[in-house]
N, C-alpha and C positions, 0 to 999 in steps of 0.2 A: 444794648443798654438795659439795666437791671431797674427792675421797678423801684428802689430805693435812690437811685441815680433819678428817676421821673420827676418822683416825689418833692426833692431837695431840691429840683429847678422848679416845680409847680411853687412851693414855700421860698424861695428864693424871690421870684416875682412878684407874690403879693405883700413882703416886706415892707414894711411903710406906708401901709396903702391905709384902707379902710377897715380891714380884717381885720379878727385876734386869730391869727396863726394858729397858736394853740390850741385854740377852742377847735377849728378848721383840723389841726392835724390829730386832735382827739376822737372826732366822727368820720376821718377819711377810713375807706374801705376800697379796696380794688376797683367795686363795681360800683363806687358811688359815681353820681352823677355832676358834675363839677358847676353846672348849673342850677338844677334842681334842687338838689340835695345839701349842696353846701354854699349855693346863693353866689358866687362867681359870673361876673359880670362877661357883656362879651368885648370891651377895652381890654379885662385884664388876662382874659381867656388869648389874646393876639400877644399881648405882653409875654405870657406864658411860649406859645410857640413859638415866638420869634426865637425865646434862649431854648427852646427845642430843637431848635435847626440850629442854633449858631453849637451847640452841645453837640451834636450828632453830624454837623459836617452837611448837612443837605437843607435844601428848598422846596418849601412847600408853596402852591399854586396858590392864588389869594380865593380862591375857588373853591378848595377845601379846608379854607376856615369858616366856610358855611354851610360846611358839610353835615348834617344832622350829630352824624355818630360819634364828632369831632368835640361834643359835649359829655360823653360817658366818660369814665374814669380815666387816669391814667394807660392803661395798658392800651386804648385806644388811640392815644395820643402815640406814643410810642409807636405804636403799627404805621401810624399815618405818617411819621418820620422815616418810615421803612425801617429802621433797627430792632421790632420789636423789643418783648421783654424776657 
């Protein structure tokens, strides 16, 4: 899965929500922080993963969605789905 595929399921889930996307997809950076850094809750953080797994074909443990690292950018997420980026 290519980081630009990550991206558009991360902006696909917070659509409608409380965000400005754009402001969001203006400061996103590989290594940002999806909570720290661009303030992403963790409802919308599970939101996000669920269309991570349904995108990628696999199941994540509900175990490691409270996985620390499971907060860092994108390519993290991706790893955690096992398809990398």
């Amino acid at each position: 899965m290519n980081t630009q595929v990550v991206w558009e399921i991360l902006w696909k889930s917070l659509t409608g929500g409380n965000y400005d996307v754009e402001a969001l997809r203006a400061r996103a950076r590989d290594d940002s922080d999806l909570i720290a850094d661009m303030g992403i809750d963790s409802l919308d953080l599970v939101e996000f993963f669920l269309r991570l797994e349904e995108h990628a074909n696999v199941k994540l443990d509900a175990d490691d969605y409270c996985e620390p690292h499971l907060g860092r950018g994108h390519r993290e997420a991706a790893v955690a789905t096992g398809r990398g980026v």
